[in-house]
Structures are given as C-alpha cells and as structure tokens.
C-alpha atoms as one frame of an Amber mdcrd trajectory, in Angstrom:
protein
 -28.655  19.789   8.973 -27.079  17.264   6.981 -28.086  13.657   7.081 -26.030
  10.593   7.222 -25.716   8.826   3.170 -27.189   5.726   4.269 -25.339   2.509
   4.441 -26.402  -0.521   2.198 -26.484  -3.871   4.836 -25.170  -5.567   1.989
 -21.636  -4.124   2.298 -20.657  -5.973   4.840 -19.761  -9.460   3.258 -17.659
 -12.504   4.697 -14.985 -14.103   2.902 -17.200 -16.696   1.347 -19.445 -14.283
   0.403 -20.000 -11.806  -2.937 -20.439  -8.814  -2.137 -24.333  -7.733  -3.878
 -25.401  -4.062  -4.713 -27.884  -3.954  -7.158 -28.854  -0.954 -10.237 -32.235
  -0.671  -8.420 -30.228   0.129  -4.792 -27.354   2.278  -6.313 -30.198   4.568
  -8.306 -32.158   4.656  -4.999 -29.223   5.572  -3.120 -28.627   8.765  -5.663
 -32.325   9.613  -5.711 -31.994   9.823  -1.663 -28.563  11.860  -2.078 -30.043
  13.951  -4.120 -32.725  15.200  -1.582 -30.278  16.060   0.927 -29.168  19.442
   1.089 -25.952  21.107   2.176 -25.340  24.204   3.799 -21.881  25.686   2.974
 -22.104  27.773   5.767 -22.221  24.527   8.355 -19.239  24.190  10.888 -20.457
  21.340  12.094 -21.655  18.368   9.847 -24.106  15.490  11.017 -21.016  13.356
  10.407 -17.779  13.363  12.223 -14.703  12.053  14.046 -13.671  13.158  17.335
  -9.662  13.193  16.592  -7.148  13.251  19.904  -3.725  13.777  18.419  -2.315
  12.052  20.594  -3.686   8.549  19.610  -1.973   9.701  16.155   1.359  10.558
  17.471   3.387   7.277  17.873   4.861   6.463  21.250   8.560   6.317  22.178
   7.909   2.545  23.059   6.554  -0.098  21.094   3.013  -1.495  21.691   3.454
  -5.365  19.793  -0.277  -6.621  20.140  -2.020  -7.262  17.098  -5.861  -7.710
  16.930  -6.824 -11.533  15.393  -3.008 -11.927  14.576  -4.414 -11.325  11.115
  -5.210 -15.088  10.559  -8.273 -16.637  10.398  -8.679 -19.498  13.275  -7.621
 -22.786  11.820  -6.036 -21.442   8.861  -2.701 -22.625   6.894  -1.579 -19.027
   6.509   1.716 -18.369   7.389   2.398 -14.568   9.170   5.024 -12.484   9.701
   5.355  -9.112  12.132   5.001  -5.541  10.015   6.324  -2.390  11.320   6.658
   1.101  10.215  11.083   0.941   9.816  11.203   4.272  11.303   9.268   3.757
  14.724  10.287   2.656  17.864   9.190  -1.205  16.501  11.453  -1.558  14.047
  15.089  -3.502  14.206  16.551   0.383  12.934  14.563   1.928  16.223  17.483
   4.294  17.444  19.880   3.636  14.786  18.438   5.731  11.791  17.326   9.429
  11.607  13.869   9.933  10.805  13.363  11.890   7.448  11.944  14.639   7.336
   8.135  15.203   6.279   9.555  17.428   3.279  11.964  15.005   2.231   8.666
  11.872   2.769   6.790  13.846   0.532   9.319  14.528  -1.828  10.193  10.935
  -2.394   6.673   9.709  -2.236   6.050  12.240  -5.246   9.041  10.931  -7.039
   7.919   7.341  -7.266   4.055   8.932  -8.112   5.559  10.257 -11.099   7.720
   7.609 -12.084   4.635   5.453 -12.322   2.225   7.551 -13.690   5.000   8.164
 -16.406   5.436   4.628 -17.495   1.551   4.133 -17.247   1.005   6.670 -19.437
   3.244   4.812 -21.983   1.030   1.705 -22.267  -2.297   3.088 -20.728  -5.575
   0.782 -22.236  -8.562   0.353 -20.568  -9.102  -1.662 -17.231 -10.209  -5.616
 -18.098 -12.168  -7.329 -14.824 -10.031 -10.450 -16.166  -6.248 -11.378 -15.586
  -4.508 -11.260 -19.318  -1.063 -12.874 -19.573   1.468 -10.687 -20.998   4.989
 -10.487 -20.824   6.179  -9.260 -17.475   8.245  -6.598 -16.657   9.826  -5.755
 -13.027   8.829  -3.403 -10.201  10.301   0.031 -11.019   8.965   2.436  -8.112
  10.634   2.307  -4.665   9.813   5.478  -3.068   9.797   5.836   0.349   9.127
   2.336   1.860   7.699   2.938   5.118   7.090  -1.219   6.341   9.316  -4.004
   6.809   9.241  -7.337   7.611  11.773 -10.151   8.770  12.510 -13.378   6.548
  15.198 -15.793   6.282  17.618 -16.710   2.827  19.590 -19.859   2.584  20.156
 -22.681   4.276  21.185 -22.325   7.234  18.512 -19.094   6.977  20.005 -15.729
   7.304  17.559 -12.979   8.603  17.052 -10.096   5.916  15.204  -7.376   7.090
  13.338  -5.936   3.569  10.598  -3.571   2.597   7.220  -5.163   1.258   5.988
  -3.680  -1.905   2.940  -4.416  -3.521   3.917  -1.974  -6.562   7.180  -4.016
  -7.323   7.599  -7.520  -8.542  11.652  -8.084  -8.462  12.644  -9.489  -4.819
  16.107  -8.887  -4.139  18.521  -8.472  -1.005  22.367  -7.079  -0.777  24.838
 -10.068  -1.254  28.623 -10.759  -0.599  31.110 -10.767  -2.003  29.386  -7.196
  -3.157  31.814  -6.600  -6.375  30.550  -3.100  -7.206  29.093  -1.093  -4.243
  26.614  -1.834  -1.285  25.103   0.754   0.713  25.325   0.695   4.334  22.716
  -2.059   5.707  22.727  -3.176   9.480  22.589  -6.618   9.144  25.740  -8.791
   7.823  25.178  -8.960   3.626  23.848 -12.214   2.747  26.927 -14.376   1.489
  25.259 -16.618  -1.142  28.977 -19.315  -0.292  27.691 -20.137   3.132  24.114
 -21.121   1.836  24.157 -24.929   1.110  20.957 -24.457  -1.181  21.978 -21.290
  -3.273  22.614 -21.138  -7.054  22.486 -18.984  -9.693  19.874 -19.019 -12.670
  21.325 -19.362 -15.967  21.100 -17.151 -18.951  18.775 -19.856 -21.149  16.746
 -20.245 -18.359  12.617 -19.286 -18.853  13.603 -18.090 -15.098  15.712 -14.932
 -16.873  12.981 -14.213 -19.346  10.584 -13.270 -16.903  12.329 -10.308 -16.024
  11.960  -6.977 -17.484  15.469  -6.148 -17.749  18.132  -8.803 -17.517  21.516
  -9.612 -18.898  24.147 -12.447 -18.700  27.255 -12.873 -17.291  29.318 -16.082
 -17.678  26.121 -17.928 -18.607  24.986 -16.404 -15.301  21.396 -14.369 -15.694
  21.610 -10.958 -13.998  18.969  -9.058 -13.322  18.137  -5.082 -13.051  15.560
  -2.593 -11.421  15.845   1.181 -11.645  13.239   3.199  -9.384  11.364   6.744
  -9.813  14.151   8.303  -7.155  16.895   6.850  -9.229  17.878   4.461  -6.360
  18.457   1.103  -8.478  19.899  -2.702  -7.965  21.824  -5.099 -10.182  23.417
  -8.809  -9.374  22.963 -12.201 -10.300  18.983 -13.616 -10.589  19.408 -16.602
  -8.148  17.553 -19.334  -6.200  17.533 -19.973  -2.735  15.020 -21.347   0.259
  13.099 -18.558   1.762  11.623 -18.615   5.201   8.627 -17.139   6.538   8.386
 -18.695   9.847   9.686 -21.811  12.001   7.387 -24.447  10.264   7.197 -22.549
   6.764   9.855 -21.962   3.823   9.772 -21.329  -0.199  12.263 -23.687  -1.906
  14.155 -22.724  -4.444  12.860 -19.024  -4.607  13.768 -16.894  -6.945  15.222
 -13.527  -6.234  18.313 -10.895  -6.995  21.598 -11.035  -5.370  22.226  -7.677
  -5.619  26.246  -6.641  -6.228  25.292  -3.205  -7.056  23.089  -1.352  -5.090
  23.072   2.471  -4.733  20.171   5.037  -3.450  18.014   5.804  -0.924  17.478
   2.400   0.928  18.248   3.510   4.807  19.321   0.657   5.841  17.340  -1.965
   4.488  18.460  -5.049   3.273  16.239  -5.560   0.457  12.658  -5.744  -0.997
   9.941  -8.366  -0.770   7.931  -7.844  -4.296   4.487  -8.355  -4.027   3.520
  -7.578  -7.371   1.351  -9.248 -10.039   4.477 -10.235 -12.064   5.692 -13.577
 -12.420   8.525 -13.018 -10.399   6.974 -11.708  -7.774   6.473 -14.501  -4.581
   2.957 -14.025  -4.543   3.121 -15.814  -8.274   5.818 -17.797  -7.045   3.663
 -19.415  -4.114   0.356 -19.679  -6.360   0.513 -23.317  -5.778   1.330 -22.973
  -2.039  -0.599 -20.268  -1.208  -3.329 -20.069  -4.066  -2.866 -16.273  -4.373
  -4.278 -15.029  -1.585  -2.429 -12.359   0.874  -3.645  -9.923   3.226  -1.568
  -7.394   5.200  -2.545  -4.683   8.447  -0.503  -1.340   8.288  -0.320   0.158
  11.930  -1.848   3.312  13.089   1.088   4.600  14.091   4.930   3.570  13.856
   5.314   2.764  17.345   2.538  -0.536  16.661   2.533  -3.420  14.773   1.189
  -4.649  11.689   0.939  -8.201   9.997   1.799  -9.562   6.434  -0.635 -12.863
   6.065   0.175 -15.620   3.012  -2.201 -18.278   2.488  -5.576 -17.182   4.444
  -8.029 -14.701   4.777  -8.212 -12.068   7.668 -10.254 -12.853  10.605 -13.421
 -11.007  10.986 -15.611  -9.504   8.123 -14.790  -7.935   5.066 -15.892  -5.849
   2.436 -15.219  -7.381  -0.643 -14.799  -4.874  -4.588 -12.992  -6.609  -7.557
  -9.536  -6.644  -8.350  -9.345  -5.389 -12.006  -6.173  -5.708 -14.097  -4.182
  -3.685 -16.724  -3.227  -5.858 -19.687  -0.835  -2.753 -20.595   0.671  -2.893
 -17.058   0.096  -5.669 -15.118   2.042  -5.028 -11.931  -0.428  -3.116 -10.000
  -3.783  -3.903  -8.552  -6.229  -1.884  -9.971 -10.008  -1.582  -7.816 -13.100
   0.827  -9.008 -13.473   4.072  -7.409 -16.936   4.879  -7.855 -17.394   7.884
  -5.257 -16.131   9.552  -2.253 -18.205  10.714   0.921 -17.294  13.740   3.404
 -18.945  14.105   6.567 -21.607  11.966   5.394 -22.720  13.474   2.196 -21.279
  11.678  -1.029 -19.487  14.496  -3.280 -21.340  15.420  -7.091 -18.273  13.731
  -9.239 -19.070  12.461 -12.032 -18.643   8.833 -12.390 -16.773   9.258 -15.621
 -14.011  11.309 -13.590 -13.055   8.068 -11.799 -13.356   5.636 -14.382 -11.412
   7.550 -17.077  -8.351   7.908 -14.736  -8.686   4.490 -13.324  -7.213   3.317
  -9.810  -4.840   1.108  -8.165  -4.001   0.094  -4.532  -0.394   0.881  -3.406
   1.762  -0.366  -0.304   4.673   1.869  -1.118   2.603   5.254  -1.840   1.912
   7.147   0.839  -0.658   9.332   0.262  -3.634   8.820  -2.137  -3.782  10.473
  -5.423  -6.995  11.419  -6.788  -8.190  13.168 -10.186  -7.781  17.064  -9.565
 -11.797  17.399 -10.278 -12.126  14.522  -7.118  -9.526  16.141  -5.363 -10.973
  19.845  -5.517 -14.556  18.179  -4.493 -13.113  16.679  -1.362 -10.672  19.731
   0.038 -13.490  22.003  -0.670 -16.423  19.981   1.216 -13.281  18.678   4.073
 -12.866  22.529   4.622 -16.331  23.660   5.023 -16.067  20.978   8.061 -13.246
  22.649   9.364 -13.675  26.351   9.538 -13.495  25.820  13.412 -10.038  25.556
  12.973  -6.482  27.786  12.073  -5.575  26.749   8.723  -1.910  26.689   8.071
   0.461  25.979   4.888   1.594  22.157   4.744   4.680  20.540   3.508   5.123
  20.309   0.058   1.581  18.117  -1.919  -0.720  18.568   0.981  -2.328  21.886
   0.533  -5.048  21.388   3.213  -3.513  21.873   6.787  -4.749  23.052  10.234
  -3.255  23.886  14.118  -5.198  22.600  16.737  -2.813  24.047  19.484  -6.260
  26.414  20.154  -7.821  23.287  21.140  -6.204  21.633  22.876  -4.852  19.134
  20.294  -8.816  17.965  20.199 -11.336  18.170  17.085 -14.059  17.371  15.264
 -13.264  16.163  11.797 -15.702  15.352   8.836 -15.984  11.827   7.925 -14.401
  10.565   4.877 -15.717   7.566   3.360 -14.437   5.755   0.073 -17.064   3.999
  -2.106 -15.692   1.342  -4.477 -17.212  -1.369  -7.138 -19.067  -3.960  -5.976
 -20.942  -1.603  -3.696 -18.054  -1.729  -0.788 -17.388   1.241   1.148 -14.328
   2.193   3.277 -14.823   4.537   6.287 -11.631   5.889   6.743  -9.872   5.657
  10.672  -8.873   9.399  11.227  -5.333   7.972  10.832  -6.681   7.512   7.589
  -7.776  10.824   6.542  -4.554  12.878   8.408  -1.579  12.677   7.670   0.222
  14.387  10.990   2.975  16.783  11.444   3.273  17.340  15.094   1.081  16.981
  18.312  -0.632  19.942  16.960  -0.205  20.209  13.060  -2.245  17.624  10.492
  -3.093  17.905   7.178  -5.453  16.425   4.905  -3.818  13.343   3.593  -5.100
  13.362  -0.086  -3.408  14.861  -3.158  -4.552  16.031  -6.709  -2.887  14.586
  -9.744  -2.698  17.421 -11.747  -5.260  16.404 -14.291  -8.135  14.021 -14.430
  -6.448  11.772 -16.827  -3.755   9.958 -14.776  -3.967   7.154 -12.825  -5.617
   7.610  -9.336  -3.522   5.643  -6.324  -4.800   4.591  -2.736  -1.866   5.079
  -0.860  -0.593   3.482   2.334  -1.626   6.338   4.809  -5.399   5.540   3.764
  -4.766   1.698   4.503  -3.794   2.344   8.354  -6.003  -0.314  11.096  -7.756
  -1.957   8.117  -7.639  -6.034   7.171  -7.071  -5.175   3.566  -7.293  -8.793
   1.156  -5.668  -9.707  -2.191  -7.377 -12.985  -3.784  -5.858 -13.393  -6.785
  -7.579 -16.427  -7.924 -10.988 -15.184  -6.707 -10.179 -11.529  -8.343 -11.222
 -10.092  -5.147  -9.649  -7.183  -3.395 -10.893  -7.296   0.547 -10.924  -4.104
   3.152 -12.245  -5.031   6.799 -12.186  -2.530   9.872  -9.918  -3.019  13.698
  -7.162  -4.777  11.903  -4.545  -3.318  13.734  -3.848  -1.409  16.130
C-alpha cells in the first residue's frame, strides 16, 4: 500500500504570517519519502478523489453565490464579479458560440509559444527581489476565458474586458473607431461624451512606459501584438475608471483602441494585471499597496471574484513571488515538487529550477518540463488503469471514458509543492480538464524540453483564494474560494 506524503502543520499560514519550513523538515520529509514504496501494479492508491462529472459539467443556469465574497471582513478592498465569458454567467450567455476544445487548445498553445519565445530572448536567472527595468507591454492574449465589468469616463460607461495577469497594456474599443473594430456587444466607448477623458502626449514619461508606442499629432499611441496575431492600436489616454459604486481610479491610464483586429469574441477590452508600470495594479500602488487576489470558478456556469486592496478571507498558504529582471511582466513562484496520489514524484530539483515558473490567468493549462511532465502522466496512469483510455484533443495526451462507470471515479491526488514549503492540493477541477459528461483528460502538458519556462495555468487555479502582494513579495493560494 502506499502511504499518504505527510503534511507539514506549518503550511497552513494566515496573511500576517510567513510561511516556515525548515532544511531539517524538508530533509526529513525526503528521508520519509524515500521509505515508501510503490507498486506499479496498484489500481488503487492510498490517495484519491472521488470525481462525479457532473459537479464538473457547468449548468445551463447560473449559480451567483460566492464563498467569503473574497474580502476579508472589514477590509478596504474593492471587488468586482468574475465569470467564465462563455458560461451561462456571463453578459455573452446565449449570444456567442462556444469554441471548440480543439480550437481552446489551439489558441492556448499559441500564446504558450509566443511567450516562451520572447522569454527565451532575454532569459537570466530568477532574483527573489523586484529590479526596475524598462517596461515593455503585455504581448500574449490567448484564449481569455474570465471577464469582469468596470466603468470608463465620466459619466462611467460599462466595458465588459478580460483580466490578464500575463499582460500589462489596458485598453478597450473606442469611437470614432478610424481603422477597424471588431464586433463587441456593448456600444464602443466614445472618449467625446466623457467629461474627464484626454489623451497623453508624445513627451509625456506616460508614453515611455510603453513597450511599443508612437505619436500622432503630439498625441502618444500605443501598440500590443499577441501570440495568435490578434493585436490593438489607438491613442494612450487617461480617463476615471470605476470598480464599484463607492470606488474609481482617476485619471487612469489606458489604450483607446482605433484598430483592433483578432480573436476577441466579443469583448470589449483587457484589464492588464501585469507587473509593468502600466499595468493598474502599478497604477493603484498607492491606493491599493499592491495587493490583489482573484477566485476562478469551478465551472462556467459559477462565479468568481477579482479583489483590489485586501487579502482573501480565510487561510492561506503563502510561497514567494520571484521576479525576472529580463522579463518582468510575469509572476514567477518556485516549483519545488509535484505529488500524485500521495507519493511525491523522483524529479530532480534542478529540473524545476533550471526551467523556472510563473503563474498565469490567461493560460489554460499548466506547462511543465517534459522530464516533470513524463513523471506525472506516468504515476497519474498507474492510478487509472480502472479506466478506458482514449485519445484527447490536441496537447493533452492523457484521456479516459468513464461512460463504463457511470460518469463516477476514483482519481489519484495531485498535489503541487512550491517554495516556502506551501503545497497546493489540487480540486479535481483542478487536475481535469473535461470534454463531455463522460470524457476528461489530464489537464497538464509537457513543454517539449526541460529548458523552457514552466506555467501554472488557469485550469489548475479553479475554487482556490489565490494572493498577489506585491509589496510583501508574497504569492498566496487558499482552498473553498469559490464555488
């Protein structure tokens, strides 16, 4: 039989607490591992999930409640409502055709290799301190499964935009649209009714914070290009943004877009998250003091949150946001080791740290090293030989039918193990990505090598609290989030 890895108590931390997992306790932790022995020939391992697909397959109605609201009690955090734009919670519910799982895939691999291409371009070693450098803009869009609702101008217009914690550049569709605008549902934002609007100027330190910018009658105009070739170009302007009845951003900075072309579906626009300067979470340092936490629903047919200014309610598990001085953008964390059904995998530690790893809003499944990823597959299959295996959809190599059972299982546990001694126990939305009310798959991919960068994608996020603290260079995951 195999036994459980054991849990350190000191995972668990609060927000005012450091997380604490000393030499001593991580080389008694691999002396104990290394006592425990596997049979290959198991089909069922000591630990488990029992999966009904149907708690995984959204509903056709939406289910709004939200455990904790995602804001501590007594907080100044400011929230606003996430959902998945293609469920039955989102403004586009009835309006837009699903895409396919193919064509999800597809354009989730797209922006994947768009970023591990410009990575690769300036790739240094991870520094556990921020490092000023000149900025340069988001660049990967991909498929841009959750949206929230904010206001521009005064009086506020709602936008309904895609939140991106890869991308730094916030920008919406405005009149009077000179080039080309796709097809959005709400009216374009016309920048001549706002009483508050202007344009930035070409001299302005405003325009040199972006990666790519131009001028246009004095005017600064900004540009952003993603990995599926969708792009955006307009005027970099200022405006008041609002968050919620008793909170707005004066004079925020984002892109009037005039031309806009690709695969947006609808959207009006992008809320950048980033690192960057341009990004609102380096906008609102001073307002919010860096610190934003989000919930990604289980399924599309819940709801999520998007939290400025506070910490999640309930307990978290705290690892340290590292940073990139070649790339600053991205949040990078320390994968130190994964766990399946209870028994952590023989990686080496050097597989993880040469690669490095980020945490991604607009990825949708997780990249790991292929020496990682073969580890995991192979152990996640010996837990599964219960099961029909069947081929997947395009990256995910790793699928089964449980039509033979009912749509009922027993899945392996997969756990995550990062710096800092925190651990993530994936939901089972977590470690399947589904296909059907009887088709999953394992929701991991390889990267092809060991050497490029290593990306915890949305799908792995699903039902947890999950923290950025800039200022505290903390990086938070906590359990029952969401629904």
């Amino acid at each position: 039989m195999v036994r459980a890895a054991p849990q350190h108590s000191t995972l668990w931390c609060s927000k005012n607490m450091a997380p604490h997992f000393s030499s001593f306790s991580s080389s008694l932790l691999i002396l104990l591992l290394g006592f425990i022995v596997y049979k290959a020939d198991a089909t069922v391992l000591s630990a488990q999930l029992h999966v009904d697909l149907k708690t995984l397959q959204p509903r056709d109605s939406c289910s709004p409640s939200v455990k904790g609201a995602g804001v501590s009690s007594g907080s100044n955090g400011t929230s606003l409502r996430v959902v998945h734009r293609h469920g039955p919670c989102s403004p586009f519910a009835g309006q837009q055709k699903p895409l396919s799982h193919a064509k999800i895939l597809d354009l989730d691999q797209a922006r994947v290799d768009d970023i591990h291409r410009r990575v690769s371009q300036h790739s240094k070693p991870l520094a556990d301190s921020a490092v000023k450098l000149p900025a340069s803009s988001g660049e990967y869009l991909g498929i841009g499964n959750y949206v929230v609702t904010v206001g521009f101008g005064t009086p506020k217009k709602d936008q309904i935009v895609i939140f991106d914690t890869g991308s730094s550049v916030s920008w919406i569709q405005c009149e009077p649209c000179v080039v080309y605008c796709y097809e959005q549902e709400a009216p374009l934002f016309d920048p001549s009714l706002s009483s508050t609007y202007a344009n930035i100027s070409c001299d302005s330190s405003f325009c040199d914070e972006l990666g790519q910018s131009g001028c246009s009658d004095s005017n600064c105009v900004y540009y952003v290009q993603y990995g599926d070739n969708s792009s955006t170009l307009g005027f970099y302007a200022q405006d008041t943004l609002t968050l919620s009845s008793v909170d707005s951003i004066p004079g925020f900075r984002f892109g009037c877009g005039q031309r806009n072309t690709g695969l947006f579906h609808g959207n009006d626009g992008l809320l950048g998250l980033g690192r960057d300067k341009p990004s609102i979470v380096s906008q609102t340092y001073t307002q919010y003091g860096g610190v934003f936490s989000y919930c990604l629903p289980l399924t599309s047919s819940s709801v999520g949150y998007l939290t400025f200014g506070s910490y999640p309610a309930g307990n978290l598990m705290l690892t340290p946001m590292l940073s990139n001085p070649s790339y600053p953008t991205f949040y990078y964390l320390e994968l130190t080791g994964i766990s399946v059904g209870g028994q952590l995998l023989s990686v080496p530690p050097s597989i993880f740290d040469n690669s490095g790893t980020f945490i991604d809003s607009g990825t949708v499944i997780t990249r790991l090293p292929d020496t990682a990823y073969s580890a995991l597959r192979s152990a996640f299959r010996q837990g599964m030989t219960a099961y029909k295996s069947v081929p997947g959809p395009g990256l995910l190599d790793t699928c089964y039918d449980f039509s033979g059972s009912g749509g009922q299982a027993n899945i392996p546990t997969v756990a995550l193990h990062l710096g800092g001694g925190a651990t993530i126990n994936l939901e089972a939305a977590g470690i399947l990505y589904t296909l059907s009310s009887s088709q999953v798959c394992l929701a991991f991919a390889g990267n092809g090598d060991d050497t490029r960068m290593g990306i915890l994608g949305n799908t792995q996020q699903k039902g947890f609290n999950v923290l950025y603290d800039i200022n505290k260079r903390v990086l938070g995951f906590g359990p029952g989030g969401c629904s």
